[in-house]
N, CA, C and O of each residue as an XYZ file, in Angstrom:
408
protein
N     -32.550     21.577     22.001
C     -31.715     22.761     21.990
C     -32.603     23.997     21.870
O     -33.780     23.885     21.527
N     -32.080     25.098     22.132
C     -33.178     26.137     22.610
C     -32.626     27.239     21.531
O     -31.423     27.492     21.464
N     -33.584     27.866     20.703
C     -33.241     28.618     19.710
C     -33.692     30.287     19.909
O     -34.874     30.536     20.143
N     -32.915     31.150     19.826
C     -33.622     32.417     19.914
C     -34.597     33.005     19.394
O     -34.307     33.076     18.200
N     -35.521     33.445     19.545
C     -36.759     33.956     18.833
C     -37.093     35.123     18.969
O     -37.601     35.431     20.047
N     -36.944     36.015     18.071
C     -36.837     37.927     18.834
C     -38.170     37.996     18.105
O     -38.660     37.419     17.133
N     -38.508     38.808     18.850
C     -40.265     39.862     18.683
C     -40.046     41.631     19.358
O     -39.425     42.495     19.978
N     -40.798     41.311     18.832
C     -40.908     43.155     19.366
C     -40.598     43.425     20.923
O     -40.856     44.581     21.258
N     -40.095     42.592     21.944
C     -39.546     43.067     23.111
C     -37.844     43.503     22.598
O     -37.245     44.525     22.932
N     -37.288     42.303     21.635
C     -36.050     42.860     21.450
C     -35.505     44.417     21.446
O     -34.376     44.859     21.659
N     -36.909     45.164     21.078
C     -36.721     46.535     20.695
C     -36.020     47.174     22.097
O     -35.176     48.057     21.944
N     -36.447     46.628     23.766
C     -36.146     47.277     24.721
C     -34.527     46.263     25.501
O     -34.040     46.325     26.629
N     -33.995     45.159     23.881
C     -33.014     45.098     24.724
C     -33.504     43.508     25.737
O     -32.646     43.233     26.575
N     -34.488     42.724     25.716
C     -34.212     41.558     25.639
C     -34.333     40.670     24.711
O     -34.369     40.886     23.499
N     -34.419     39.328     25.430
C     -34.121     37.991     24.228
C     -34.969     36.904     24.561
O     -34.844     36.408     25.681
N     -35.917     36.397     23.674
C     -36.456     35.291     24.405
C     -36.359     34.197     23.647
O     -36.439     34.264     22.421
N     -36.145     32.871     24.413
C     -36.213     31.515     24.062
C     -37.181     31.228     24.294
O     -38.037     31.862     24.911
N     -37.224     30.330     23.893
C     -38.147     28.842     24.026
C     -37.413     27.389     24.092
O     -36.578     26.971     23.290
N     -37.697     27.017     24.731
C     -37.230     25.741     24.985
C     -38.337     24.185     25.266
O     -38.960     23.816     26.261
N     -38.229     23.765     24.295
C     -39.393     22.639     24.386
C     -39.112     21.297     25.206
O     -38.699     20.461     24.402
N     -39.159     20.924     26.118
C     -38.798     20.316     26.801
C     -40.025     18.892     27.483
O     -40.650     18.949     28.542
N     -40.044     17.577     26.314
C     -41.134     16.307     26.809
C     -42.381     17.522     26.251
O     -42.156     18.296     25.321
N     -43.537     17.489     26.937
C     -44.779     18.140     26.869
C     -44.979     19.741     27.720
O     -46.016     20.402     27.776
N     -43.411     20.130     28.428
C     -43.443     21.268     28.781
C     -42.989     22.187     27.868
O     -42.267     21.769     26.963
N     -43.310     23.550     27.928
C     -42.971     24.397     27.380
C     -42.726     25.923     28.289
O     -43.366     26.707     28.990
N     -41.480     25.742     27.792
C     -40.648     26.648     29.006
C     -40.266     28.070     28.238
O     -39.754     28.068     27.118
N     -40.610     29.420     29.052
C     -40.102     30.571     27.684
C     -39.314     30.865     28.436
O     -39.819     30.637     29.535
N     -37.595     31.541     28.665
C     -36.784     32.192     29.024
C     -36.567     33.347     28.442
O     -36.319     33.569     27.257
N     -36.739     34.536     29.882
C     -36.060     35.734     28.862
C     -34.898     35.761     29.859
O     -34.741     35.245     30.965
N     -33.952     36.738     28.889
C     -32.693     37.166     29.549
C     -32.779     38.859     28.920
O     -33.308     39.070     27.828
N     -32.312     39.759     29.590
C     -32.436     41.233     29.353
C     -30.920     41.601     29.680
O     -30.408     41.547     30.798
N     -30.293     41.989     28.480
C     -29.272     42.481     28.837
C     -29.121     44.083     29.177
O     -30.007     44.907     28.953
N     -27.993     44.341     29.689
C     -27.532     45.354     30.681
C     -27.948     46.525     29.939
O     -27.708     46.471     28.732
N     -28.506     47.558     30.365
C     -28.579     48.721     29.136
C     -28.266     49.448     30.477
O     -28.711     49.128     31.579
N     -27.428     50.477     30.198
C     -27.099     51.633     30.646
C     -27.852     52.971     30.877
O     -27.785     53.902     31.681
N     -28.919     52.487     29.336
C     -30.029     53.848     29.407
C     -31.187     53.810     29.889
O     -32.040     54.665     29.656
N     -31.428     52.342     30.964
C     -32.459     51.798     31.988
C     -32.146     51.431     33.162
O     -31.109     50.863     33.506
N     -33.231     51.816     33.944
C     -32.898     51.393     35.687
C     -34.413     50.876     36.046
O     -35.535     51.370     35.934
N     -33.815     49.468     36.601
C     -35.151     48.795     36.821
C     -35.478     48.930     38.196
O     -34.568     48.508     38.909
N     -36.907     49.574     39.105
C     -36.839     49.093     40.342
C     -38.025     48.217     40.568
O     -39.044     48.397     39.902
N     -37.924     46.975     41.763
C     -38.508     46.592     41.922
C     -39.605     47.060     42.836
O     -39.055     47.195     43.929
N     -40.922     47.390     42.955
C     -41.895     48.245     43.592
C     -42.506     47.032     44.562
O     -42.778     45.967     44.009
N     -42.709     47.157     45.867
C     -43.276     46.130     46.597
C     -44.143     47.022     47.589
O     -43.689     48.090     47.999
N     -45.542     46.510     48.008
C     -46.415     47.431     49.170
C     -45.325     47.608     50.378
O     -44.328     46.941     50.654
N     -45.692     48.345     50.768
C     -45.335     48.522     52.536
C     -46.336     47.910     53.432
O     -47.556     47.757     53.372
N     -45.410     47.609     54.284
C     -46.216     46.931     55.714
C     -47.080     47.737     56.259
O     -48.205     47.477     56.686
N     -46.186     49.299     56.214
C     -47.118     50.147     56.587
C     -48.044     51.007     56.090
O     -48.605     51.875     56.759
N     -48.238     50.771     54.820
C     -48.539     51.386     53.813
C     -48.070     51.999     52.937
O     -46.949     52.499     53.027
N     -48.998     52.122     51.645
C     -47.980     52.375     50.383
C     -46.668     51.911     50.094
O     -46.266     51.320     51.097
N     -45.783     51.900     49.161
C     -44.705     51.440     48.717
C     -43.349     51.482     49.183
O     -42.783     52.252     49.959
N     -43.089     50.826     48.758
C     -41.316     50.419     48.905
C     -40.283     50.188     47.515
O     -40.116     49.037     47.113
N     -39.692     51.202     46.900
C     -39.008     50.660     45.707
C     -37.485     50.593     45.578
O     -36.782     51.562     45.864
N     -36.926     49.277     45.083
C     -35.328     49.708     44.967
C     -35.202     49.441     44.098
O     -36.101     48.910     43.446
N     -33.900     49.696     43.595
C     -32.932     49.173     42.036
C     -32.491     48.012     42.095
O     -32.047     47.545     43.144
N     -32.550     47.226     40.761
C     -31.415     46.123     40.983
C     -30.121     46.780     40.436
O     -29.912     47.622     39.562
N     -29.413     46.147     41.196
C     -27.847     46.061     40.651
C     -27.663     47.907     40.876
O     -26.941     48.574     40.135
N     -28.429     48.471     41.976
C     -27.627     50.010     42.161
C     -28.319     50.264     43.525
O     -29.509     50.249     43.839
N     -27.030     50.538     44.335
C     -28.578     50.770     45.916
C     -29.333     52.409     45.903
O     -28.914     53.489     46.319
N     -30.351     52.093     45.366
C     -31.281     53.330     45.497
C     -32.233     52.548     46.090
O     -32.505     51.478     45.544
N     -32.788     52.858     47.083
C     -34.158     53.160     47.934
C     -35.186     54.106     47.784
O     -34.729     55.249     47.799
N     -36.174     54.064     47.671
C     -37.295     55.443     48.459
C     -38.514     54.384     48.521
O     -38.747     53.302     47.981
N     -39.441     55.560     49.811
C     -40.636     55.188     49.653
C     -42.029     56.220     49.167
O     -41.957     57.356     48.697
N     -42.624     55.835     49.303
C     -44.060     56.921     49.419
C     -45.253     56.144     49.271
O     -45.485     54.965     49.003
N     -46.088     57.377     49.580
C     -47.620     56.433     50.292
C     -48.436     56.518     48.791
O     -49.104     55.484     48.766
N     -48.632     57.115     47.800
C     -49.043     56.981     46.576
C     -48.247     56.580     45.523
O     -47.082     56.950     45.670
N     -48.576     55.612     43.958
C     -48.202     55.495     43.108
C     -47.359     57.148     42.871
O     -46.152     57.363     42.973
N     -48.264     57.968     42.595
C     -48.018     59.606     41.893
C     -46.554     59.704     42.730
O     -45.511     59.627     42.081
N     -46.514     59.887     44.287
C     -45.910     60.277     44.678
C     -44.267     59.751     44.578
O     -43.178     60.317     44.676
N     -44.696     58.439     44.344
C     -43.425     57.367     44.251
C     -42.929     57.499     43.063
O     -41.775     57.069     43.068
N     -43.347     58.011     41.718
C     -43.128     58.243     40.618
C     -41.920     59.623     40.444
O     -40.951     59.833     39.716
N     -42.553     60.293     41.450
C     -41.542     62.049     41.145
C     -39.994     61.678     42.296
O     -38.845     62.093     42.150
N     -40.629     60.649     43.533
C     -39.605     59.991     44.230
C     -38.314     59.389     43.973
O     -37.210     59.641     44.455
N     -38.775     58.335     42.901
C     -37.846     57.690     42.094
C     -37.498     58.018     41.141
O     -36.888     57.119     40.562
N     -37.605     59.575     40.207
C     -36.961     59.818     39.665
C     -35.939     60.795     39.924
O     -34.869     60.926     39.328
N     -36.448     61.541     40.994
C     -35.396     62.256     42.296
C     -33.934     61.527     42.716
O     -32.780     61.921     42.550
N     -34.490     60.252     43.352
C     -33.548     59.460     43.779
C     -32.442     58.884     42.192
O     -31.238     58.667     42.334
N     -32.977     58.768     41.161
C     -32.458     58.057     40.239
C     -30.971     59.742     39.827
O     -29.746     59.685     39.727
N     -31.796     60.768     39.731
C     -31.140     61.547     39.481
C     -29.742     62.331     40.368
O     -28.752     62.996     40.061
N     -30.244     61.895     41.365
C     -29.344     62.267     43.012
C     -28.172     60.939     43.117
O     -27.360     60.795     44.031
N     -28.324     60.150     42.061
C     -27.231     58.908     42.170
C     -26.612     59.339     41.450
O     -25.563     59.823     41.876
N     -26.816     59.399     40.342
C     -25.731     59.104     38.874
C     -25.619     60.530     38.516
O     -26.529     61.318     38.772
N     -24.442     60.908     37.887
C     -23.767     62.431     37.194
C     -24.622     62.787     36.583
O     -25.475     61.926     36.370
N     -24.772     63.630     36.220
C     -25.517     64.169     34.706
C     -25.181     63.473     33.591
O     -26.135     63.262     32.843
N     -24.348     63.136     33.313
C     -24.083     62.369     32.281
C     -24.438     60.706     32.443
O     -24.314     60.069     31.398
N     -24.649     60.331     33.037
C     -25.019     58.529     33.226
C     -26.538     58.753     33.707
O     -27.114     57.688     33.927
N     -27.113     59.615     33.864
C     -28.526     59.344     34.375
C     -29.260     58.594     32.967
O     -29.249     58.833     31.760
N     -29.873     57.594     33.827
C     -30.609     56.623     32.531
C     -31.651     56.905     32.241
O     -32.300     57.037     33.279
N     -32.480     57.164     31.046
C     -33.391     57.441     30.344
C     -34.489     56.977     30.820
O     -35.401     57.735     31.153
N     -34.569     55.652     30.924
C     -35.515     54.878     31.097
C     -36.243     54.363     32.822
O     -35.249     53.752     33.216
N     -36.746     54.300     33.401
C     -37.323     53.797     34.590
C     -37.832     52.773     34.333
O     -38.575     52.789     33.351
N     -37.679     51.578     35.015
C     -38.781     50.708     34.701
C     -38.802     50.626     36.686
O     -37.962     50.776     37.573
N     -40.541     50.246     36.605
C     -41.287     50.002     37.767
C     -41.355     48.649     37.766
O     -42.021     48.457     36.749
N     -41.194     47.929     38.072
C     -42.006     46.310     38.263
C     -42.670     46.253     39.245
O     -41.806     46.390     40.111
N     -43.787     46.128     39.860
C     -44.761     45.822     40.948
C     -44.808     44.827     41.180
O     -45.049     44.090     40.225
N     -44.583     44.064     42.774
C     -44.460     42.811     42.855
C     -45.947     43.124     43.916
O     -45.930     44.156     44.586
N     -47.029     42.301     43.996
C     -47.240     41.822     45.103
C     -47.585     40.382     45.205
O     -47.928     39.515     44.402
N     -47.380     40.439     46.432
C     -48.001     38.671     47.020
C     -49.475     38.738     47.477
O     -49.995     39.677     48.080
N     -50.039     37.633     47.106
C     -51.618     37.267     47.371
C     -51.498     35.787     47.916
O     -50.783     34.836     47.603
N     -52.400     35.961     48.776
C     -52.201     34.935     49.969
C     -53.939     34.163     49.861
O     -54.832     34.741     50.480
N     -54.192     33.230     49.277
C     -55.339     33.006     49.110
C     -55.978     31.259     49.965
O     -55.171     30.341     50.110
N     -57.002     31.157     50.276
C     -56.744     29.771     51.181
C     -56.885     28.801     50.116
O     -57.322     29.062     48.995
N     -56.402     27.406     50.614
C     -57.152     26.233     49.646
C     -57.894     25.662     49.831
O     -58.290     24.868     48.979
C-alpha cells in the first residue's frame, strides 16, 4: 500500500508517494490544480528556438531565445485570463529529446 510522504515540494501544492513494489521502487507525484499556476510545456523548434504551450488552457507562443520566450509567455498568459484570474506563477518545463546511437 502506498503511503503519502510530504517534503518541501508540498509547499508548491504537490504530493508524493512511494510505493515499494518486489525490489522496485516507484515515486509518484500527483500536483494538484492551483489556480495561482500555469504550467507550460517548452519544447525546441524544428526551426529553431522554442515552442511553448499550457496544459489544460490553449495558449501557444513561440520565440527564438529563452529571454525572449520568457516576456512572450507572460504576454500570452496575461492576454488570456481577466485581471482577476491571471496566475501568479509560470512554470516552464523544458522537454527535449536526445537521440543517441547504441
Amino acid at each position: 500500500m502506498c503511503s503519502p510522504r510530504i517534503n518541501a515540494v508540498d509547499r508548491i501544492g504537490a504530493r508524493q508517494q512511494r510505493c515499494d513494489r518486489s525490489r522496485f521502487s516507484v515515486l509518484l507525484t500527483t500536483r494538484s490544480l492551483d489556480v495561482n499556476e500555469i504550467i507550460f510545456v517548452v519544447e525546441d523548434s524544428p526551426e529553431g528556438g522554442y515552442l511553448a504551450r499550457a496544459l489544460g488552457v490553449s495558449i501557444y507562443t513561440q520565440a527564438d531565445s529563452a529571454e525572449v520566450l520568457h516576456e512572450r509567455v507572460r504576454d500570452a498568459v496575461r492576454c488570456h485570463f481577466d485581471a482577476d484570474d491571471v496566475p501568479k506563477l509560470i512554470r516552464l518545463h523544458f522537454v527535449r529529446d536526445e537521440v543517441i546511437s547504441a
